[in-house]
N, C-alpha and C positions, 0 to 999 in steps of 0.2 A: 342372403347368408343362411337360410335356412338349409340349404344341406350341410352346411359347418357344421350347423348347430347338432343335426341327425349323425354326423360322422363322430363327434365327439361323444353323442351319447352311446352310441354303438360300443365307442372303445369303455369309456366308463363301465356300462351294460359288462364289459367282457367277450362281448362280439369280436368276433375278426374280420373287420371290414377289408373286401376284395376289390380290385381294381387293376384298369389295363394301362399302361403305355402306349400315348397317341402321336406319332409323327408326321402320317398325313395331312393334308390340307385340310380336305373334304370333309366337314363339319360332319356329316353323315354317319363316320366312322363311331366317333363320339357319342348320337343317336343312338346307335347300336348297342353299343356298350350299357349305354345308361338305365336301359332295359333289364338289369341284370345284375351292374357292380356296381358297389358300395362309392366309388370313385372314378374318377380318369387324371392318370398322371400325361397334363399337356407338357411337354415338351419342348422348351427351345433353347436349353441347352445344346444338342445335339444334329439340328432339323431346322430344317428352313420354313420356320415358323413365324410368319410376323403379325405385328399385333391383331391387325382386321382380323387374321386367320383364325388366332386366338379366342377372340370374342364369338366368333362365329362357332367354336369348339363350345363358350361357356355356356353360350345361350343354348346350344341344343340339349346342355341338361337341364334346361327349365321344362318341370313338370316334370320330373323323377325324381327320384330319393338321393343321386348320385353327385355325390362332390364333386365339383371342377377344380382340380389342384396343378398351380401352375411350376413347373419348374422351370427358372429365370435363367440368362444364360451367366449369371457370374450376383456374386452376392455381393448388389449394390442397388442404393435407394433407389438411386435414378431408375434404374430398370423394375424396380418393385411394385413404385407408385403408380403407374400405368398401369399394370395388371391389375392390379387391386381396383383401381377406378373403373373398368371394362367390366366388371363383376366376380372374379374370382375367390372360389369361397377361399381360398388359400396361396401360400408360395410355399417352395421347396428351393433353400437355397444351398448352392455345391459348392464343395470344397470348403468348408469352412477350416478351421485351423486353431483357432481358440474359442475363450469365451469371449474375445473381443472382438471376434466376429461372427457372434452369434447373437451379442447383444446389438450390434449394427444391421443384422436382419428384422430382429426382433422389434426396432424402433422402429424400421422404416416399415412396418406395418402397423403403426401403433399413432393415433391422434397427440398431440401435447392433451396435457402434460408428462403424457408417458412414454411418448416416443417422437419424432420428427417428418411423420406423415404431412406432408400438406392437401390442403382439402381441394378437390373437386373432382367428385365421385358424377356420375349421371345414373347409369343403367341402376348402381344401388339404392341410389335414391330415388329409383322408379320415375326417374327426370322429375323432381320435385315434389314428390306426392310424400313422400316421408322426409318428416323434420329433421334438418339437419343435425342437431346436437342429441335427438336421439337414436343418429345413423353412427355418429362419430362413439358414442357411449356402444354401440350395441358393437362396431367393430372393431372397438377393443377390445371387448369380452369373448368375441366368438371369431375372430377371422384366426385362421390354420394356421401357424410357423413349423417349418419344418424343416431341420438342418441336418447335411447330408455327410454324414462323416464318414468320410474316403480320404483319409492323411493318415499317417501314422503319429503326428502333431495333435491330433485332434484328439486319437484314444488316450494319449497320453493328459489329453487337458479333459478328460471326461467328466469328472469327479467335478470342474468349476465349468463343465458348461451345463451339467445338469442342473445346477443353481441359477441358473440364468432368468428369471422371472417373466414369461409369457410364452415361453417354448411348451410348443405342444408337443412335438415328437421329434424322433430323430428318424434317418434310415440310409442303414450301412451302402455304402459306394462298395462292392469287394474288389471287383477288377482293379481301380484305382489304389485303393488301401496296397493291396498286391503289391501293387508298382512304388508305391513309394516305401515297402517293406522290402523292397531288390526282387520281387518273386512275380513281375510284371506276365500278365497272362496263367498265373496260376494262383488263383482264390482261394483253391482246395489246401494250399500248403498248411501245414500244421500250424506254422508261425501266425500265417494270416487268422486259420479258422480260431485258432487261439485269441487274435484280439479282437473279433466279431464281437465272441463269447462275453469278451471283457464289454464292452460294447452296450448286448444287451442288460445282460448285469446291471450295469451300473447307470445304466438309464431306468430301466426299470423300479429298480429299489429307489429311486428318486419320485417316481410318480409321474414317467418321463415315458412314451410311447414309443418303443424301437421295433422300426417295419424294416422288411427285405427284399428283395425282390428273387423271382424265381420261376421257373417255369416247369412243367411235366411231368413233375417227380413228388409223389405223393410221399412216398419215403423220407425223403428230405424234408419237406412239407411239414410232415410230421414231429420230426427231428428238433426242426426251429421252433414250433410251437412248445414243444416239450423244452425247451431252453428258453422259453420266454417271450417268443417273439408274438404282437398283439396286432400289425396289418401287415401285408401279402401284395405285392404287386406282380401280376401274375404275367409277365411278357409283357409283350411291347402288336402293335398292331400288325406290322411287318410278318413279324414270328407268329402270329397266328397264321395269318394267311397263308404262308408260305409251306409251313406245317402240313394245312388244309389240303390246299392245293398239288404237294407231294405224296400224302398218305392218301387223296383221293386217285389220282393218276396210277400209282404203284399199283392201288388194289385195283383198278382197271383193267390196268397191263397185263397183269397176271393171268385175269379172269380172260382178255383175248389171248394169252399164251394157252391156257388151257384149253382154249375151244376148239385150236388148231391144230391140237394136239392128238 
């Protein structure tokens, strides 16, 4: 848990810890990254990501500074407790909708008496080299919660989920928010970027970390930070490469258009 502990001081500090979205398999990808950013948002939400795969992602930020943050595919213990046992410094869990189920993410990373974690951890407990009840004390001080508001239920319950006692951050869903504001496929809409706003606001003035995610665009970049916004998730893996590999190609093409010219 030692990159929790670095990702939280960062945000404390006023840092703006940076990080990629991982869908690939290939633990390697997450290597890379780790080199560099504050974090890696794994993914199995979205991606055929299963647990071995997972693990295989956390372990390759051992020996970086970079948090391994899991997003679960639905905000439920059952699916919690396994990532958390594998080593993850954190979960991100989606779609929440109230406080009453942000306070049901928040247990289920959380030992009794403070939440309904059941115990058997391995890889954190360095396969038994660290005392159990000061593995269970230390991860509920420091393991990540992070709930993912993309409802329009959710902004509307913002004000009681910021009170939620162990929540470390939030970070806006917009595509989805869109869609359940009628404006599906468009973020941008005034309505939407209106309740983002509300959003950070009022996660913030709570003492409450509100991230976004975003790629390319320094402008905007900027935009969010001047409205408050304190981590950045910067693309997804795919979108790198694919970037990469098109702005590589183009400036190719051109240079042999030119030659033949």
């Amino acid at each position: 848990m030692e990159n929790a502990v670095k990702f939280r001081e960062k945000l404390s500090n006023g840092q703006v810890p940076l990080g990629c979205g991982v869908s690939f398999k290939d633990p390697t990808v997450t290597e890379l990254f780790s080199h560099v950013l504050d974090f890696v948002w794994i993914d199995m939400e979205h991606n055929a990501l299963s647990l071995e795969s997972v693990q295989d992602h956390i372990m390759a930020t051992r020996g970086s500074d970079s948090a391994a943050i899991v997003r679960v595919p639905w905000n439920d213990p059952v699916l919690i407790k396994p990532v958390l046992d594998i080593g993850a410094d954190g979960i991100i869990a989606p779609l929440v909708r109230s406080a009453e189920d942000v306070e049901l993410a928040v247990s289920a990373c959380r030992y009794p008496p403070l939440g309904i974690r059941g115990f058997g951890p391995r890889r954190p407990i360095r396969y038994g080299r660290i005392n159990d009840a000061e593995y269970c004390q230390r991860a509920n001080d420091e393991i990540i919660c992070i709930a993912q508001i993309e409802h329009i239920d959710a902004v509307e319950a913002m004000d009681e989920i910021v009170k939620v006692d162990g929540l470390t951050a939030v970070v806006i869903g917009g595509n989805d928010l869109a869609g359940s504001m009628g404006h599906m496929g468009n973020p941008q809409h005034p309505e939407v970027q209106s309740a983002i706003e509300r959003i950070v606001t009022t996660a913030k003035d709570a003492g409450i970390y509100p991230g976004i995610g975003m790629v390319g665009d320094a402008e905007a970049f900027q935009k969010w930070l001047d409205k408050g916004i304190q981590w950045v998730q910067i693309g997804v893996d795919w979108w790198h490469l694919a970037n990469s590999i098109d702005t590589s190609v183009d400036q190719l093409r051109q240079g042999i258009s030119r030659g033949s010219d």
